[in-house]
Backbone as a printed PyTorch tensor [residue, N CA C, xyz], in Angstrom:
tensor([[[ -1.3210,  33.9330,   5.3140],
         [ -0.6380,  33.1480,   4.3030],
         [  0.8250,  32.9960,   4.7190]],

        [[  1.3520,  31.9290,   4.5640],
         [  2.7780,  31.5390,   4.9710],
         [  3.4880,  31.7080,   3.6220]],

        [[  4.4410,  32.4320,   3.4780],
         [  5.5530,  32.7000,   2.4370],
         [  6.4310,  31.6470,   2.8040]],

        [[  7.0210,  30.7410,   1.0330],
         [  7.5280,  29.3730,   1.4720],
         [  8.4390,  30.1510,  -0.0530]],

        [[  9.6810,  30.1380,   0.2570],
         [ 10.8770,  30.1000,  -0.7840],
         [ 11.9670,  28.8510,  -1.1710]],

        [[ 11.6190,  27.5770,  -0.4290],
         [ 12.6770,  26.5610,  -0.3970],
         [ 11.7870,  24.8060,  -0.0340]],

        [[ 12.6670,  24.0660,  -0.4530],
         [ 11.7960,  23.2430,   0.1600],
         [ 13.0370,  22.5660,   1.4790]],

        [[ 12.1440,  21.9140,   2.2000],
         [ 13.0150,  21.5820,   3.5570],
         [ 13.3590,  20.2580,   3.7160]],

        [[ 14.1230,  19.8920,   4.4890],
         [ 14.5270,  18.1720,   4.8180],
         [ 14.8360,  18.3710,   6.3070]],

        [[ 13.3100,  17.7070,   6.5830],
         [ 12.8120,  17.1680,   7.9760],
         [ 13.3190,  16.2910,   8.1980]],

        [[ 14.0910,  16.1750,   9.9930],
         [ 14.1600,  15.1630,  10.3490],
         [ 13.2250,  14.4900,  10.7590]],

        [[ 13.0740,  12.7850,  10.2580],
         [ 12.6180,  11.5030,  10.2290],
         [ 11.9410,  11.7860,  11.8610]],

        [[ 10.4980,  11.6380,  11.6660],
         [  9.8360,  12.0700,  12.8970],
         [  8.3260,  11.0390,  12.8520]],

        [[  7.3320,  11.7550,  14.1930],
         [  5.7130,  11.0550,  14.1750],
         [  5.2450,  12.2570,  13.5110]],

        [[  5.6970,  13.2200,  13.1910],
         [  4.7330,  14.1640,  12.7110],
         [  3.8990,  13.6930,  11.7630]],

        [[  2.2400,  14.3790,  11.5920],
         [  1.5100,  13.9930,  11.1320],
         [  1.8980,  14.1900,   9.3600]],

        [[  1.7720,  13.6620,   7.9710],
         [  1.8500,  15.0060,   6.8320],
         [  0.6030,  15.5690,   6.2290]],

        [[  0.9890,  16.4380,   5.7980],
         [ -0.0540,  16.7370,   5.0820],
         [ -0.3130,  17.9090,   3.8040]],

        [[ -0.9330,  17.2070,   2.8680],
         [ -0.5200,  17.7000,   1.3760],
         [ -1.3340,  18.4500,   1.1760]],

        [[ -0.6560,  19.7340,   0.2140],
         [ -1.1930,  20.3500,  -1.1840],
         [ -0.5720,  19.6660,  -2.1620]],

        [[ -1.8710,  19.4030,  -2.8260],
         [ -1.7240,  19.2080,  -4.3310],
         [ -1.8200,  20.0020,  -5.1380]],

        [[ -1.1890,  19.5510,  -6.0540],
         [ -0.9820,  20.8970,  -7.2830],
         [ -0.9190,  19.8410,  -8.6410]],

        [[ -1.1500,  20.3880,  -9.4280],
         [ -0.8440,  20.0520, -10.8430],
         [  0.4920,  20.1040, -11.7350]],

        [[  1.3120,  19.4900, -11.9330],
         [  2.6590,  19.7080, -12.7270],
         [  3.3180,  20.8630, -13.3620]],

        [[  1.7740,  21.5530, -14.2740],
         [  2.1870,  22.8830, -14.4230],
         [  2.7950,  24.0430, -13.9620]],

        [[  1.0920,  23.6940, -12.7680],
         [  1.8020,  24.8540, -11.7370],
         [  3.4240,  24.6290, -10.7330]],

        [[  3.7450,  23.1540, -10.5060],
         [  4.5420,  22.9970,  -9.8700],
         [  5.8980,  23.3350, -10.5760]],

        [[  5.6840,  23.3390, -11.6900],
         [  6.8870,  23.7370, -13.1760],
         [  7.4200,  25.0110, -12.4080]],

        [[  5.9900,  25.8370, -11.7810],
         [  6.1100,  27.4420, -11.2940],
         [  7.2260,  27.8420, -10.3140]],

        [[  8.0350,  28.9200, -10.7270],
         [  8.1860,  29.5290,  -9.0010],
         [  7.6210,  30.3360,  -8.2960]],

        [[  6.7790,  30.6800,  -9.3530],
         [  5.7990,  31.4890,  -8.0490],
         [  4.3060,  30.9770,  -8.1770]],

        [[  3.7930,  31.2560,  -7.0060],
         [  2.1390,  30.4010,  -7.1040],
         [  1.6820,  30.3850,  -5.7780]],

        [[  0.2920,  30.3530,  -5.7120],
         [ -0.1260,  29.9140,  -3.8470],
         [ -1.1290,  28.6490,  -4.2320]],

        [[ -1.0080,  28.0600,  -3.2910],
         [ -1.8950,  26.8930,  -3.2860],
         [ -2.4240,  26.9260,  -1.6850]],

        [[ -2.9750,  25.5840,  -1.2730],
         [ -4.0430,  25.7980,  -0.3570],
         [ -3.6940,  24.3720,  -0.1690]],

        [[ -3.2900,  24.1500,   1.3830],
         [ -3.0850,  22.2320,   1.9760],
         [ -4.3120,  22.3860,   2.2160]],

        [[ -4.4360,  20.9600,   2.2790],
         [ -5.4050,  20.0890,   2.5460],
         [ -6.0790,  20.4870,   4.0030]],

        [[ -5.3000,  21.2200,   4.4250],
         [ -6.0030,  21.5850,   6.0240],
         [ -6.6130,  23.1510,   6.0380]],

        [[ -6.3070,  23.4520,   4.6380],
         [ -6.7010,  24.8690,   4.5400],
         [ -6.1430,  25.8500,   4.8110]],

        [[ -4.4950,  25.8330,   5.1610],
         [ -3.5490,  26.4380,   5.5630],
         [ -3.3710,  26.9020,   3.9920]],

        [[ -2.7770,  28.4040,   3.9620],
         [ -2.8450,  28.7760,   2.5310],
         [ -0.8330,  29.1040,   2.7250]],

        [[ -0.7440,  29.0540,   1.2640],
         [  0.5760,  29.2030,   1.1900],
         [  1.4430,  30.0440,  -0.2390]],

        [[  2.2240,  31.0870,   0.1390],
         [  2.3540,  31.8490,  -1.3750],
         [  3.9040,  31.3230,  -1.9180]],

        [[  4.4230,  30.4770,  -2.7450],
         [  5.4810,  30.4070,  -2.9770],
         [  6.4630,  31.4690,  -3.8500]],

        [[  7.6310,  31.4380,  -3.6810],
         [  8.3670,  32.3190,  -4.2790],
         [  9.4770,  32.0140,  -4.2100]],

        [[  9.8940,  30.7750,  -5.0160],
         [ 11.0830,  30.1100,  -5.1620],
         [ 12.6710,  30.4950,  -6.0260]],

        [[ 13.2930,  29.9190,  -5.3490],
         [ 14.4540,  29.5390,  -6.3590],
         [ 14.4350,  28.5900,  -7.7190]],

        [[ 14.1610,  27.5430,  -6.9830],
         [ 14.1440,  26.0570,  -7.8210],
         [ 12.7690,  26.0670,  -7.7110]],

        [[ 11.9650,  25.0840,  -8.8010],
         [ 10.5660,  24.8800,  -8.6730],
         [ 10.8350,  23.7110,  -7.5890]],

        [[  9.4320,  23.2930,  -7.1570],
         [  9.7500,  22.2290,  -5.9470],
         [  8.7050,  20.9100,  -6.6690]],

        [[  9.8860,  20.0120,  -6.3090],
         [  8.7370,  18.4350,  -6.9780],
         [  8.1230,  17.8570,  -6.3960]],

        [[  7.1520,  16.4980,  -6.7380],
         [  6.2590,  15.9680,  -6.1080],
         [  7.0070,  15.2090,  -4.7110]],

        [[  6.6130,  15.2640,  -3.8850],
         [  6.8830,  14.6620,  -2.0180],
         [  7.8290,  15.5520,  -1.7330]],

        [[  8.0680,  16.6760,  -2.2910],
         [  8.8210,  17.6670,  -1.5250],
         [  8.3220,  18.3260,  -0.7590]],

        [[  9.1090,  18.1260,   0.8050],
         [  8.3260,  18.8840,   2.0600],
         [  9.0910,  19.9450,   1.8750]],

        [[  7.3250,  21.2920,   2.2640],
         [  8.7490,  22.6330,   2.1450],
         [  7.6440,  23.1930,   3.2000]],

        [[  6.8260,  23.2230,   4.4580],
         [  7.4900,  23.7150,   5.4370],
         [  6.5380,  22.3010,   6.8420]],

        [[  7.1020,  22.9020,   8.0110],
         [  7.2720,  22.2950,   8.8540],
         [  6.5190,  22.6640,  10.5590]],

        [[  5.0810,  22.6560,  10.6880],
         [  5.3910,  23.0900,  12.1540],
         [  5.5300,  22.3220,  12.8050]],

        [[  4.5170,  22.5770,  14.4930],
         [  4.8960,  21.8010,  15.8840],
         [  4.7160,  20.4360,  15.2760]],

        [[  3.4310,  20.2340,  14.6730],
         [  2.6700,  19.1970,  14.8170],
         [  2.5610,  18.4610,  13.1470]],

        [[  3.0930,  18.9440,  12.4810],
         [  2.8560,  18.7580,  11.2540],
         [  3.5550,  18.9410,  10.1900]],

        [[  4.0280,  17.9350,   9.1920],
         [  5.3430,  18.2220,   7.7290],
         [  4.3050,  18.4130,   6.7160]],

        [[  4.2110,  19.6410,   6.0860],
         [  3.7870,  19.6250,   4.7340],
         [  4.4090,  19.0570,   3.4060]],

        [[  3.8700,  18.6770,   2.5030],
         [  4.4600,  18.0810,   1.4750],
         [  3.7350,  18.4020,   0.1570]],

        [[  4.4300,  18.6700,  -0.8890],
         [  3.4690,  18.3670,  -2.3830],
         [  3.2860,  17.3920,  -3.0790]],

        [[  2.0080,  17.3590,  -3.3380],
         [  1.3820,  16.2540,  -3.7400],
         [  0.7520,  16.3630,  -5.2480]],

        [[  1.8980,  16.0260,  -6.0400],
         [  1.6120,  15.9410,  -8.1610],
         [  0.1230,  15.5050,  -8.1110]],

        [[ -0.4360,  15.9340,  -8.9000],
         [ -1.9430,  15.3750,  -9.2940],
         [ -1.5910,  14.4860,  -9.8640]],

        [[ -2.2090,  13.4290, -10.6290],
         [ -1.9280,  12.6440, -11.9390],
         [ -2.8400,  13.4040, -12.5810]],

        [[ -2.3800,  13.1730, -13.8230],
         [ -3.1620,  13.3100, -15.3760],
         [ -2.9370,  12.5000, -16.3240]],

        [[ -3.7800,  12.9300, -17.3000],
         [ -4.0920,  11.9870, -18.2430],
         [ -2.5090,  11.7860, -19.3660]],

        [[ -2.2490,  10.9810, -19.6660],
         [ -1.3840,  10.3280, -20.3470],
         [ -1.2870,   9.4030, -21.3030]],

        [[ -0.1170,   9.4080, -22.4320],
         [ -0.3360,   8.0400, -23.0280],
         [  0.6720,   7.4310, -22.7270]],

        [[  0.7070,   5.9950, -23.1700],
         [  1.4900,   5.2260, -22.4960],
         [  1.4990,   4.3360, -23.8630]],

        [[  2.8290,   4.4950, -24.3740],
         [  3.4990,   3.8440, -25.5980],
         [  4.5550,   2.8120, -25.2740]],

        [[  4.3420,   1.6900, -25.5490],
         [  5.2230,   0.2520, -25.0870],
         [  5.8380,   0.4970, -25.9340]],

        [[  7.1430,  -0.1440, -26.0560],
         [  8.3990,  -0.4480, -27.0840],
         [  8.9820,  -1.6420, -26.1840]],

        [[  9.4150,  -2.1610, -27.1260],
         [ 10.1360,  -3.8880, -27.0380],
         [ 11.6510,  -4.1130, -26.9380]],

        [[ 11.9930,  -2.7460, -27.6560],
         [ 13.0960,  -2.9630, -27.1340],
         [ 13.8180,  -1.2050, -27.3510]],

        [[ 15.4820,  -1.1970, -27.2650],
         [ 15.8000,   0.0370, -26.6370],
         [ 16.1090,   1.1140, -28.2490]],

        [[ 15.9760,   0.4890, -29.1980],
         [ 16.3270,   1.5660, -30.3920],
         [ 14.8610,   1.6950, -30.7670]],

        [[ 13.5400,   1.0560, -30.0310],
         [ 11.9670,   1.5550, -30.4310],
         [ 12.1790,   2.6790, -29.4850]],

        [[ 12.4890,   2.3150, -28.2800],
         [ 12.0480,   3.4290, -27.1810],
         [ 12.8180,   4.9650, -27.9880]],

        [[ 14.0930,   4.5100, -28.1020],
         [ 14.8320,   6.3550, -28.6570],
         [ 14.0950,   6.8250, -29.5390]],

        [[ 13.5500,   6.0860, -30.6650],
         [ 12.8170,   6.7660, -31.6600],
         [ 11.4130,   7.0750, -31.4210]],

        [[ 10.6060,   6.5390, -30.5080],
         [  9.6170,   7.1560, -30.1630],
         [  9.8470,   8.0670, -29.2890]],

        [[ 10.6700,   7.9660, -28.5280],
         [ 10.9400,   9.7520, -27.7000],
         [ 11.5230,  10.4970, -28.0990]],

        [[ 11.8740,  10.2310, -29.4930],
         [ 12.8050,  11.4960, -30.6890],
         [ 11.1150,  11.6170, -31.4170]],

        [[  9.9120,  10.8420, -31.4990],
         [  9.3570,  11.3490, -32.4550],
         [  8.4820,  12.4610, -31.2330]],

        [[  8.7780,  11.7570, -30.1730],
         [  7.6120,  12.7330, -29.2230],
         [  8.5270,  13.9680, -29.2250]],

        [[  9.3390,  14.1160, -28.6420],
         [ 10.4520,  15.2620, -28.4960],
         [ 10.4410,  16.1950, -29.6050]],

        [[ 10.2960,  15.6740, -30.8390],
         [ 10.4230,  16.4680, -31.9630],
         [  9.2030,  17.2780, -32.4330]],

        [[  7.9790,  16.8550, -31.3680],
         [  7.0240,  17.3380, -31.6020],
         [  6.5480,  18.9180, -29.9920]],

        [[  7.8160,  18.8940, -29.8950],
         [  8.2520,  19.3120, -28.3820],
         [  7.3390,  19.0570, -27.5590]],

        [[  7.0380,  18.0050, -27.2730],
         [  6.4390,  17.4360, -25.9070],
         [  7.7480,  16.9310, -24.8380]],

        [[  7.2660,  16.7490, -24.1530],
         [  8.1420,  15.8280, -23.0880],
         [  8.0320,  15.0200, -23.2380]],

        [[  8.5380,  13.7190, -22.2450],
         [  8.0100,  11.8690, -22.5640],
         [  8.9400,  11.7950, -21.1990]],

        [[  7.8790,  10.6090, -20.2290],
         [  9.4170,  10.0810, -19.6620],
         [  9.2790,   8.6250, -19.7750]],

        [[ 10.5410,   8.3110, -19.7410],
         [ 10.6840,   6.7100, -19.8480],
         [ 10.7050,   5.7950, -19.0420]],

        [[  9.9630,   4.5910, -19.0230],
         [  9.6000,   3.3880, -18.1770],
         [ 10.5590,   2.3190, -18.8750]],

        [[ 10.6460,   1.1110, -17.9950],
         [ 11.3000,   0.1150, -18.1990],
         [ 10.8320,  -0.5110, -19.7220]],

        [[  9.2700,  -0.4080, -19.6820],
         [  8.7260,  -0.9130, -21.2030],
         [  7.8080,  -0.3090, -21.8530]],

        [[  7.7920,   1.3650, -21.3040],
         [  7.1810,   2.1200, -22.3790],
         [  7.2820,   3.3470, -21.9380]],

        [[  6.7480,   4.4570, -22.8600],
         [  7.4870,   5.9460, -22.9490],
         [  5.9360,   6.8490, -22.0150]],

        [[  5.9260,   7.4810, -21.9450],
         [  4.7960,   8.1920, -21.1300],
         [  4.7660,   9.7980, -21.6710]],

        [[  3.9920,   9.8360, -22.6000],
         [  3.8660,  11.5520, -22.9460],
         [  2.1850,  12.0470, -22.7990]],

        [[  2.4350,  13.4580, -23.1920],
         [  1.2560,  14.3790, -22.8530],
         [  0.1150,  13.5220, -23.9950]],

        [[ -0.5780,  13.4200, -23.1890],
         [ -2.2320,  13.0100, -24.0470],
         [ -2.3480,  15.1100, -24.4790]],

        [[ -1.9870,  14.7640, -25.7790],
         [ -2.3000,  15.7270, -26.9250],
         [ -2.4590,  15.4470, -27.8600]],

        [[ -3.3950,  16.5380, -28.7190],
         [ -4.1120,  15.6260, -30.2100],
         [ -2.6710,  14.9530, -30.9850]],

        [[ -1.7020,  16.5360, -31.2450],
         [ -0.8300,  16.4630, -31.6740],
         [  0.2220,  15.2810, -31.7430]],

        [[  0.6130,  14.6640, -30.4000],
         [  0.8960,  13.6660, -29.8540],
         [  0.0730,  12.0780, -30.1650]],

        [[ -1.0270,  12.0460, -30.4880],
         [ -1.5250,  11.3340, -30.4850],
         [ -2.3790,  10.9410, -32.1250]],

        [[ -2.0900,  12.5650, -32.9610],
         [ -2.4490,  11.9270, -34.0910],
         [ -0.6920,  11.4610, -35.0600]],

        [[  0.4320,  11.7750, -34.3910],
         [  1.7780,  11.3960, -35.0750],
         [  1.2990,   9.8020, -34.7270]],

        [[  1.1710,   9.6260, -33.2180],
         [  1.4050,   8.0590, -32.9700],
         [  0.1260,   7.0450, -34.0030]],

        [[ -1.1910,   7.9190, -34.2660],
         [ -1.6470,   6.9040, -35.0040],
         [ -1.3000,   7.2720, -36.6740]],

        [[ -0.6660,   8.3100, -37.2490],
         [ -0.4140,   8.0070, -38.3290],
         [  0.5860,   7.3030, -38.5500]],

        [[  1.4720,   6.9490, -37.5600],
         [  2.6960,   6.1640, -37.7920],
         [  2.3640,   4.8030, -36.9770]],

        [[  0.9470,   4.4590, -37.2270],
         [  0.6710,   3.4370, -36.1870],
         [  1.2560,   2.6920, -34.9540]],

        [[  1.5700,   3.7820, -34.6750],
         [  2.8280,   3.1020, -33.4580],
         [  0.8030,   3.3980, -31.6790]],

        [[  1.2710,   1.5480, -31.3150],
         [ -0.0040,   1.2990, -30.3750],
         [  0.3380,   2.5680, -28.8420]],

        [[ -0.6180,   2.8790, -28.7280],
         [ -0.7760,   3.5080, -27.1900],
         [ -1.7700,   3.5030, -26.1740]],

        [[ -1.6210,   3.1630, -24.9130],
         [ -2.9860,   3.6040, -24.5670],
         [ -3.2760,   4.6150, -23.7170]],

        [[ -4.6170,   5.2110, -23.2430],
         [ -4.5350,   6.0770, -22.2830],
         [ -4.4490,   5.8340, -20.8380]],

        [[ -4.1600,   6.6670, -19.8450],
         [ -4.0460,   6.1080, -18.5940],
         [ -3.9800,   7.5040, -17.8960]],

        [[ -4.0730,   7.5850, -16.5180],
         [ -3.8330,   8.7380, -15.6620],
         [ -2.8050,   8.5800, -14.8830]],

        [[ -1.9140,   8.8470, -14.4130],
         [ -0.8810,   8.9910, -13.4740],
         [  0.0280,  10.2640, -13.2820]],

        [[  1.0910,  10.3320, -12.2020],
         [  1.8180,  11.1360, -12.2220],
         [  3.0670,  11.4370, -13.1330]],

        [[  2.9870,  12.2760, -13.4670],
         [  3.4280,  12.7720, -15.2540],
         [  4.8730,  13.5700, -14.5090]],

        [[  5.9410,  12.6870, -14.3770],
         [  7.4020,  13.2020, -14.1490],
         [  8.5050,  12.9680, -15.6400]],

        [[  8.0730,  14.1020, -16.6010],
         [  8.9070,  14.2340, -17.5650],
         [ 10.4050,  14.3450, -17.5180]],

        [[ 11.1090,  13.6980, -18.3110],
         [ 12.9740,  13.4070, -18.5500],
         [ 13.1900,  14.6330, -18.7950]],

        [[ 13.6050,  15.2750, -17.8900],
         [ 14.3310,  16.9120, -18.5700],
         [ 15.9160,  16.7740, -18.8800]],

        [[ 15.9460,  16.9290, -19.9270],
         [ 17.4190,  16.4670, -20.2940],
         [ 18.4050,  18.1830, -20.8310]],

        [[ 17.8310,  19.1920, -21.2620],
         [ 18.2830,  19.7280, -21.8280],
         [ 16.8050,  21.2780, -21.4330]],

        [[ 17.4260,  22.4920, -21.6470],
         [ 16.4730,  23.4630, -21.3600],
         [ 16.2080,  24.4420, -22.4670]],

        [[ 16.7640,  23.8040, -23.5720],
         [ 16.2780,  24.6510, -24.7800],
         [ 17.2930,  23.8800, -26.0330]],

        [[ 16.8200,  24.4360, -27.3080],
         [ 17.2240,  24.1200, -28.5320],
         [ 16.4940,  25.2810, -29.7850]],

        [[ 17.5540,  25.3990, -30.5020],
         [ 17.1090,  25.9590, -31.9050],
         [ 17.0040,  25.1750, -32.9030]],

        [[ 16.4960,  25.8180, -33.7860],
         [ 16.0910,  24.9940, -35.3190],
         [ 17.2900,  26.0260, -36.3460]]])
């Protein structure tokens, strides 16, 4: 197993890449092992968590990189920019995450999440993709 504490910035090369994927959660992690795609195993033990296309290590022949899964998501349009704040104040307030698109908000497919949006009939739909939440702030009290 290769012990990986950082992620790296390769110089611009032919090297081949090649990914572990991981899931958001775990990538949230600093510590964790995952397994590339070539079966090379790897135990992390970070500083910073590391994000999706971050290469963190490097041999002769080859740049490793992480690779976000997608998951399931909803995907809430707004029309314009005082819909978008209030639907990511109603998601936020329900402490989910959300991140924001040019014309709609992207939060966790949760019941919770998803029974506010239909009691307040606000439209959504489902979709899968890579789920890179707005971290704006790392805590709050009530």
């Amino acid at each position: 197993m290769i012990h990986i504490s950082d992620h790296i910035h390769p110089e611009p090369n032919d090297k081949a890449t090649i990914v572990l994927k991981v899931d958001r959660r775990k990538l949230a992690k600093r510590r964790w092992r995952g397994e590339a795609e070539d079966g090379t195993e790897f135990g992390f033990d970070l500083v910073h968590p590391l994000a999706d296309q971050h290469a963190f290590h490097e041999s002769v022949s080859s740049i490793y990189r992480i690779e976000q899964t997608p998951e399931n998501v909803l995907k809430i349009p707004f029309s314009e920019m005082k819909q978008a704040a209030y639907y990511g104040w109603m998601v936020g307030n329900l402490h989910f995450s959300a991140a924001f698109e040019i014309d709609h908000i992207i939060a966790e497919n949760d019941p919770a999440v998803r029974q506010m949006l239909d009691r307040n009939e606000i439209t959504f739909t489902e979709t899968t993709t890579v789920f890179r939440p707005t971290i704006v702030s790392h805590g709050h009290s009530h």
